[in-house]
Wavefront OBJ file of the C-alpha trace (Angstrom):
o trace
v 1.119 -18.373 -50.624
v -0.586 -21.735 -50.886
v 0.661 -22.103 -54.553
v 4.749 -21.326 -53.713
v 4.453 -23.890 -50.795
v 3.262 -25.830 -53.168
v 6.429 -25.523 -55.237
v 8.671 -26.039 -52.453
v 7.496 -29.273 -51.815
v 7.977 -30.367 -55.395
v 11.568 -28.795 -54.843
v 11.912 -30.776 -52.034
v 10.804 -34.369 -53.825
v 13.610 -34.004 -56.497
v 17.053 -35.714 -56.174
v 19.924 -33.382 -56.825
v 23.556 -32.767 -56.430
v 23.410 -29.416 -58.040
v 25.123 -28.114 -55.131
v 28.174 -30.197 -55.649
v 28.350 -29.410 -59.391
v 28.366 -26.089 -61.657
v 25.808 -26.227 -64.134
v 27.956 -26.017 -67.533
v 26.013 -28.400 -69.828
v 22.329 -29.309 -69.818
v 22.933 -32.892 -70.822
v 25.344 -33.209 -67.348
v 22.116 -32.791 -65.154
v 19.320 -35.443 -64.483
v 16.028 -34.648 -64.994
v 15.394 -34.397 -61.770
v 18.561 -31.490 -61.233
v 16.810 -29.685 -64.224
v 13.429 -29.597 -63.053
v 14.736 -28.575 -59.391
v 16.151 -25.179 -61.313
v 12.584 -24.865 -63.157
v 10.661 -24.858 -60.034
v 12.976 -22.657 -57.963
v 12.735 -20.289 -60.736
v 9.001 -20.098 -60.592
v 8.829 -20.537 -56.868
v 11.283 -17.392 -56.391
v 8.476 -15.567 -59.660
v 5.987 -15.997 -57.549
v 7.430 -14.805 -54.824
v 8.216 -11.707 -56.488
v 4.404 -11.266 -57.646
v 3.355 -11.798 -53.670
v 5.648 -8.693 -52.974
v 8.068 -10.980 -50.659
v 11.754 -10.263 -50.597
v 13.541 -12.788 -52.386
v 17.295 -11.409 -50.855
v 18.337 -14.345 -49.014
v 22.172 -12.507 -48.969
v 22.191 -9.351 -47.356
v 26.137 -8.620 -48.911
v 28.107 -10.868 -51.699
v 29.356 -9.799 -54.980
v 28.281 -11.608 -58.381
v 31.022 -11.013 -60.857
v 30.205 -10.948 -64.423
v 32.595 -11.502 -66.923
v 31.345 -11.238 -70.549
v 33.430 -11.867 -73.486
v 30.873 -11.315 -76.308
v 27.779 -8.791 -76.858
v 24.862 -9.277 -74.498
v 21.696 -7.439 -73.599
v 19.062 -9.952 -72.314
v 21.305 -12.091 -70.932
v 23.837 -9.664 -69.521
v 20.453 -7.585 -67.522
v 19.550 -11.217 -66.723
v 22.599 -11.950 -64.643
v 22.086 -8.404 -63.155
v 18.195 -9.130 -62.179
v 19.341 -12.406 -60.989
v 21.837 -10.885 -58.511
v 19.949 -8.383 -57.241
v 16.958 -10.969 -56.402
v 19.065 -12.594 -53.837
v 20.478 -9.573 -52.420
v 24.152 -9.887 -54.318
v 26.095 -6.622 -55.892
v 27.443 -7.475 -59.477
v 30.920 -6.659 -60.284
v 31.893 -6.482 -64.150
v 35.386 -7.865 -64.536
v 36.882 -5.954 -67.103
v 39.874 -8.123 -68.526
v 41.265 -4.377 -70.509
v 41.871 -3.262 -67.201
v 42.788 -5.929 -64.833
v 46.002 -8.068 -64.443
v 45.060 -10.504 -67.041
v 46.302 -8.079 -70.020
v 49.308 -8.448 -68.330
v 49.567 -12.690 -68.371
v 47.852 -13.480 -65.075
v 47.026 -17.256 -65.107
v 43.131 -18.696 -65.169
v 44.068 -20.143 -61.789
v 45.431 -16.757 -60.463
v 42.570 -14.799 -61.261
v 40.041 -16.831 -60.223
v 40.758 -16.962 -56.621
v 41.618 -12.895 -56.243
v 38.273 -11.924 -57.671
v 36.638 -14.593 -55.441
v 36.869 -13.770 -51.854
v 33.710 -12.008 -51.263
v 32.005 -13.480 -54.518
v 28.799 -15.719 -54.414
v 28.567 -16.292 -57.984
v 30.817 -15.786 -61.255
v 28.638 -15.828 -64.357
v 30.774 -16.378 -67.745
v 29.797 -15.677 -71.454
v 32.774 -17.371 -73.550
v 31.288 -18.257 -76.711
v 34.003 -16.796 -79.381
v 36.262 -19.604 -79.307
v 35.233 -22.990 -80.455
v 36.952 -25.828 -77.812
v 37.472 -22.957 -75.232
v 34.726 -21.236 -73.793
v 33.146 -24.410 -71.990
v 36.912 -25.287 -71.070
v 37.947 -21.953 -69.209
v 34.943 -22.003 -67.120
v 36.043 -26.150 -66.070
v 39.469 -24.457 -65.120
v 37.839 -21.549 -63.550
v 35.852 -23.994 -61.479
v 38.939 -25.935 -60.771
v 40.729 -23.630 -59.694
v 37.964 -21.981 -57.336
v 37.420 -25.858 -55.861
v 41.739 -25.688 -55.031
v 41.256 -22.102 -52.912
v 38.424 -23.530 -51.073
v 39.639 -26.337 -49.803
v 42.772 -24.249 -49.090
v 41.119 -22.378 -46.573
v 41.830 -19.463 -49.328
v 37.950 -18.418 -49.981
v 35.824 -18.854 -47.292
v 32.774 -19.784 -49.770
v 32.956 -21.757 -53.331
v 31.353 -19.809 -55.818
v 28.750 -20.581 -58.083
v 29.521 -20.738 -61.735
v 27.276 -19.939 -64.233
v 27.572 -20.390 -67.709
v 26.044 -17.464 -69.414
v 26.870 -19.083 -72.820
v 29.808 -20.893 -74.280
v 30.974 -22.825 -77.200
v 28.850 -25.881 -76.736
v 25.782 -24.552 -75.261
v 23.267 -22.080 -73.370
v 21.699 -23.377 -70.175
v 20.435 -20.292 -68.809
v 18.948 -19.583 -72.435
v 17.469 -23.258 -73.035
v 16.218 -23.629 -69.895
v 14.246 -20.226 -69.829
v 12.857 -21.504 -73.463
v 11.701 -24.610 -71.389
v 10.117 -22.480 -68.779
v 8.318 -20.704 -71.423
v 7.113 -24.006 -73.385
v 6.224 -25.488 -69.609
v 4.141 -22.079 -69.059
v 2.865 -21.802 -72.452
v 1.261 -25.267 -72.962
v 0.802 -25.913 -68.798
v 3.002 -28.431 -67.602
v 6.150 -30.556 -68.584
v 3.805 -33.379 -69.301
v 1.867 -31.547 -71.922
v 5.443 -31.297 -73.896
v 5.788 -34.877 -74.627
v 4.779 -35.468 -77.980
v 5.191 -32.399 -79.001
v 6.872 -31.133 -82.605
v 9.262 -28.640 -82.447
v 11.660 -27.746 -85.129
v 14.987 -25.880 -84.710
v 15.989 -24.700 -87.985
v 18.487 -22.514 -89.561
v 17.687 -19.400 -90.815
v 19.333 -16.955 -93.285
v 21.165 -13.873 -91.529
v 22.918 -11.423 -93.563
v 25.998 -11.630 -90.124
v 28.020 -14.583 -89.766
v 29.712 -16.577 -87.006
v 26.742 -17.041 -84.661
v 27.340 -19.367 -81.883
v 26.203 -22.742 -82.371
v 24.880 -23.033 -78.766
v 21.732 -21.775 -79.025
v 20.387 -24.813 -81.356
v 22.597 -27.204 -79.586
v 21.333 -26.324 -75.929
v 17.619 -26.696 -77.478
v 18.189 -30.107 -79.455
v 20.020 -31.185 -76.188
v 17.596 -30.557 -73.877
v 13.843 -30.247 -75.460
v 14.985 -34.044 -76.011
v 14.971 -34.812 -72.423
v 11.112 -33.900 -72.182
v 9.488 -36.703 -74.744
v 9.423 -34.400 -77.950
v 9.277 -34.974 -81.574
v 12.475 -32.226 -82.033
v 13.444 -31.883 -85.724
v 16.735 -30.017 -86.582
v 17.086 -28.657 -90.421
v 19.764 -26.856 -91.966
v 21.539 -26.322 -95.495
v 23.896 -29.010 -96.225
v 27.534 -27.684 -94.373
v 25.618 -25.661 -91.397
v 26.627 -28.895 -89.534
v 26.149 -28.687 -85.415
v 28.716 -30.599 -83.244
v 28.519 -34.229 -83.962
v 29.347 -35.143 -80.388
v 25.602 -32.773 -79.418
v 23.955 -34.890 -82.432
v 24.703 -37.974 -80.098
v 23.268 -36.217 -77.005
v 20.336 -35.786 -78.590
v 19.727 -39.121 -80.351
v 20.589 -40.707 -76.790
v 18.359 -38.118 -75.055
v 15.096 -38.745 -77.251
v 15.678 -42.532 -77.377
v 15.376 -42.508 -73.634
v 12.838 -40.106 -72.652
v 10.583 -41.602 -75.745
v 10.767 -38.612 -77.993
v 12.479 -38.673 -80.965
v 14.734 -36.641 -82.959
v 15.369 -36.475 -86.745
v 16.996 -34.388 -88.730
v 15.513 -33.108 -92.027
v 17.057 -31.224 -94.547
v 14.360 -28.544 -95.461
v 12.726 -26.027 -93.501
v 9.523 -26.959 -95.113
v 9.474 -30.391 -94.094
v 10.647 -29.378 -90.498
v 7.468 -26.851 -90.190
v 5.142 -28.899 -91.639
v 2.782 -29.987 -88.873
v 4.940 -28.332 -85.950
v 3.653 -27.332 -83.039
v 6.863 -24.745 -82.010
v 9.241 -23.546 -84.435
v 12.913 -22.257 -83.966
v 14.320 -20.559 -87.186
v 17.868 -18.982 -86.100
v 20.776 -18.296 -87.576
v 24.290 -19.965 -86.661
v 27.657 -20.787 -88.535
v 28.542 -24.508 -89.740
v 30.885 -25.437 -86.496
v 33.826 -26.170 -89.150
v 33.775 -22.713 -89.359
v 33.631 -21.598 -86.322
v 36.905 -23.298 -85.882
v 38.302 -21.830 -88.267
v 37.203 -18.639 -86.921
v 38.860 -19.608 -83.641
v 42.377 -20.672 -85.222
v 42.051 -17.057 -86.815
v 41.414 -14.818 -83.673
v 43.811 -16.745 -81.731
v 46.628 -15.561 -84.390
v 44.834 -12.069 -84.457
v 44.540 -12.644 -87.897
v 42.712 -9.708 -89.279
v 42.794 -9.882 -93.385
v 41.645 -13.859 -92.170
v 38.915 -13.690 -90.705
v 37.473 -10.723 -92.786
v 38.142 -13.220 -95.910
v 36.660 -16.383 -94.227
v 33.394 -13.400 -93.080
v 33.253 -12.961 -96.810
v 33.132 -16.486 -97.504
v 30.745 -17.097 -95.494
v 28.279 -14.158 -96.245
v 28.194 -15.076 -100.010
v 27.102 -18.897 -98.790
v 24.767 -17.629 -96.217
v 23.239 -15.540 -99.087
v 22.283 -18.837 -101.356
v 19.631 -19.708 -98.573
v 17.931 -16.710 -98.328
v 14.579 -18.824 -98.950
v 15.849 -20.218 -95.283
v 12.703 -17.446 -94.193
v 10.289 -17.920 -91.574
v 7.365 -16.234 -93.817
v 3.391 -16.717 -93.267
v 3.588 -19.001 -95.893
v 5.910 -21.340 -93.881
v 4.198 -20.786 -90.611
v 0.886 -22.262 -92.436
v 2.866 -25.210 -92.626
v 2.530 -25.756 -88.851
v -0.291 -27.614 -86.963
v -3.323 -25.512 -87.676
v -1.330 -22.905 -89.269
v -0.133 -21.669 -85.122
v 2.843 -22.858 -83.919
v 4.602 -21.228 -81.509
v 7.099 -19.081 -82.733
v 10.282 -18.736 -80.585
v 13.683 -17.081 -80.862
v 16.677 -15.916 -78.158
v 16.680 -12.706 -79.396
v 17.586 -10.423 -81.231
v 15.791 -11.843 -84.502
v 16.947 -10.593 -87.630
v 13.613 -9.598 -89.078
v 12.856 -8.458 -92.526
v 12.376 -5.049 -93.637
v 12.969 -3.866 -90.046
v 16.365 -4.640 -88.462
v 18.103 -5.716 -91.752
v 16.887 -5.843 -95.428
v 16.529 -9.730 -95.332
v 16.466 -11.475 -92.442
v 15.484 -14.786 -90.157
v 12.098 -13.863 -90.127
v 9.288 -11.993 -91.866
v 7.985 -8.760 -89.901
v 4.446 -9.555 -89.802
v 5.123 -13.334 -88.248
v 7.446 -11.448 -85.378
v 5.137 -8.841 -84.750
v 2.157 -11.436 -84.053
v 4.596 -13.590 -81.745
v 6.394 -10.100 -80.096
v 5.180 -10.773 -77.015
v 5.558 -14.247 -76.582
v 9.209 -14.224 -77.227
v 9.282 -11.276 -74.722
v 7.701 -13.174 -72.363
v 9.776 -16.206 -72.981
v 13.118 -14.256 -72.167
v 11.781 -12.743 -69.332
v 12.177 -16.598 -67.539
v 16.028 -16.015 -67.950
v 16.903 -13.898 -64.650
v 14.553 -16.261 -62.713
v 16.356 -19.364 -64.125
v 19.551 -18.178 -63.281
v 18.763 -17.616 -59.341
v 17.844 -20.218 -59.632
v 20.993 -21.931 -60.985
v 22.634 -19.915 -58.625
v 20.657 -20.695 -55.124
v 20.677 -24.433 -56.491
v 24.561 -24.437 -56.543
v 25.470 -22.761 -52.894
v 22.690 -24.881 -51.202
v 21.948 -28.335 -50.086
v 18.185 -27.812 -49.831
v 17.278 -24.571 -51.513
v 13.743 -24.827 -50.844
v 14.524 -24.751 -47.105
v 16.243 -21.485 -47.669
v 13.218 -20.316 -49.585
v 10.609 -21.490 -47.102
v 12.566 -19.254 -44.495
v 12.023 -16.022 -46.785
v 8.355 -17.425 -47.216
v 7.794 -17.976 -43.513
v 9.596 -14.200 -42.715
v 7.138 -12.951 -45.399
v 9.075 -9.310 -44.954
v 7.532 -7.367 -48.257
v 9.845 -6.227 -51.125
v 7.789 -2.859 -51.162
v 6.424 -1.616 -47.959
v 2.790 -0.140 -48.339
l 1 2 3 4 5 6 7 8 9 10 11 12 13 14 15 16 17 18 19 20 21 22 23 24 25 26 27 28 29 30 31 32 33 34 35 36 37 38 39 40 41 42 43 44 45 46 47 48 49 50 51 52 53 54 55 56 57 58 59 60 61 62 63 64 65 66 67 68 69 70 71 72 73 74 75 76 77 78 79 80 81 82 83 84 85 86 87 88 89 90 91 92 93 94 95 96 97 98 99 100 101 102 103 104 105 106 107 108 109 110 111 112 113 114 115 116 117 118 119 120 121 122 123 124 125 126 127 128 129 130 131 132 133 134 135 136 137 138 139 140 141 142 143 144 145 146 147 148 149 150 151 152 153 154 155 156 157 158 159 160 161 162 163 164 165 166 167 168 169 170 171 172 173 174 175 176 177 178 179 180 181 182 183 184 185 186 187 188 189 190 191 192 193 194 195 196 197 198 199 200 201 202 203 204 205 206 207 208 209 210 211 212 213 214 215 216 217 218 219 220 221 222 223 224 225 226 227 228 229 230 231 232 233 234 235 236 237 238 239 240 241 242 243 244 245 246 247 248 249 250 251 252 253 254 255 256 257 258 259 260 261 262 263 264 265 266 267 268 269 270 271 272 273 274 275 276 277 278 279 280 281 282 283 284 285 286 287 288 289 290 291 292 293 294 295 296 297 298 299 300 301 302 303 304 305 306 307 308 309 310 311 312 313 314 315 316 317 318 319 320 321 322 323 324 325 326 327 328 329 330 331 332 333 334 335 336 337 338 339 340 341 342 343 344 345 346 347 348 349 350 351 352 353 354 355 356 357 358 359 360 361 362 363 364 365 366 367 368 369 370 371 372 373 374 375 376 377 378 379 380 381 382 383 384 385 386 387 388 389 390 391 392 393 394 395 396
């Protein structure tokens, strides 16, 4: 008990406006916003290992609306919910209105009137997904002041074109956890670099949310790639900016050996150059099928000259002391297990298994806590009250 309270007064000592604001981009928040959501999600973890109910709604629906493949992050959202007492609602767009031409702003509202939260995975299109959920959020801010919904949802961005907050920020939590504070981060090397996949058109957010935000913590972050596997130029900029003013630094190399060499994390994932992700996105929009299974060829047979893009043993002695800290969202393509040739060799994931399970496991927390920090002033006040009630999750 003495440790939470302990978090709650940090909570309480950080300046934020989260609660005016969906969280959409890392780089929109100060620190101070971001390290509000890191110790509410480790406040409401610890709350959970003292066996006190963390439900501070007792009715409320959390919608989910997911327009790509999830697992972790989809059961994420659904932990999340169900830690502050909220019932999630899949909105299926096959069988709603929308098939049928209802607008963004139309939508919106009707699914809203009971809703708490809306959590949105839009990462297919390139120069969309980030802008729906703005027009969601626009049009949710228009029916609340209207009088039309009685609360203004929380939105929370469960991935998009540009980047993936709940994802980055449960890879800080990790990092944070893993080497003991935020302090202990600054100086440290990590390198995000691609990694050969034998799939194409992976999202671009995962390396952009961590070159955008590990920045904002003092590190040394390196990003390496093939020449073409370009990110956004406009995140490039964010994270040049970021490390110049948090006294980290970021560089860009272009070799995974000279990005591993005396690491202390490493990053090696997969993800398309973004020129081709619009391309991609022209494609789909004009359902395009012979296209895109031409450009998917096109892009396989360049993926495949960078096969020695591989996380082996060999690179990993690279790193300081031959132990960084191996990372990855999940699922890594690892060799001779889930594909022939992958991201990573199978006896460099096995060793670092649990560590990346352990590092998605901060997801659900992270997004309650995106979630309480968006429908409340003071969210530590609101957990204090559940602290102070101390009614047990499981009765013994």
């Amino acid at each position: 008990m003495k440790e939470i309270n302990h978090l709650l007064d940090i909570i309480r000592n950080k300046k934020s406006a989260l609660h005016q604001k969906d969280f959409l981009l890392t780089w929109e928040q100060s620190r101070d916003e971001l390290e509000q959501v890191l110790y509410l999600a480790e406040a409401l973890k610890q709350m959970r290992a003292g066996n006190i109910d963390t439900r501070i709604f007792n009715n409320g629906l959390g919608i989910s609306l997911f327009r790509d493949n999830s697992t972790r992050t989809r059961f994420s959202y659904a932990s999340a919910l169900d830690l502050l007492g909220l019932t999630q609602q899949d909105l299926d767009e096959g069988k709603s209105q929308i098939a049928h031409g209802e607008t963004v702003r139309e939508t919106a509202n009707m699914i809203s009137f009971c809703a708490e939260a809306i959590g949105i995975r839009d990462d297919m299109y390139l120069g969309a997904g980030n802008a729906y959920m703005r027009e969601v959020g626009e049009a949710l801010d228009e029916g609340y002041k209207e009088g039309v919904l009685p609360q203004r949802p929380a939105i929370v961005n469960l991935q998009c074109d540009i980047d993936h907050p709940t994802q980055a920020m449960a890879d800080l939590a990790w990092l944070k956890e893993h080497f003991g504070s935020l302090e202990n981060l600054k100086g440290k090397k990590i390198a995000m670099t691609w990694a050969y996949s034998p799939s194409y058109g992976k999202p671009l957010s995962v390396p952009q949310g961590i070159i955008g935000l590990m920045t904002r913590f003092g590190m040394d972050v390196t990003l390496a790639h093939p020449e073409g596997y370009n990110l956004l130029p406009e995140v490039l900029d964010v994270a040049k900016n970021n490390a110049s003013a948090s006294g980290g630094s970021f560089r860009q190399v272009a070799s995974m050996e000279e990005a591993f060499q005396g690491a202390d994390i490493v990053y090696p994932k997969s993800w398309a150059p973004w020129q081709i992700m619009q391309q991609r996105t022209e494609l789909l929009r004009q359902n395009d099928h012979a296209g895109l299974k031409s450009l998917e060829q096109t892009c396989l047979a360049e993926n495949a000259r960078h096969k020695n893009w591989h996380c082996t043993e060999e690179m990993m002695a690279r790193t300081k002391n031959g132990s960084a800290l191996y990372m990855h969202c999940l699922p890594a393509d690892i060799t001779g297990v889930s594909c022939q040739h992958g991201e990573v060799e199978a006896s460099v994931f096995e060793r670092y298994r649990i560590p990346t399970y352990k590092e998605a496991s901060w997801k659900p927390w992270i997004i309650a806590a995106m979630i309480l920090a968006r429908k409340f002033e003071n969210p530590a006040e609101i957990l204090a009250g559940r602290v102070k009630a101390a009614v047990p999750r499981i009765y013994k």
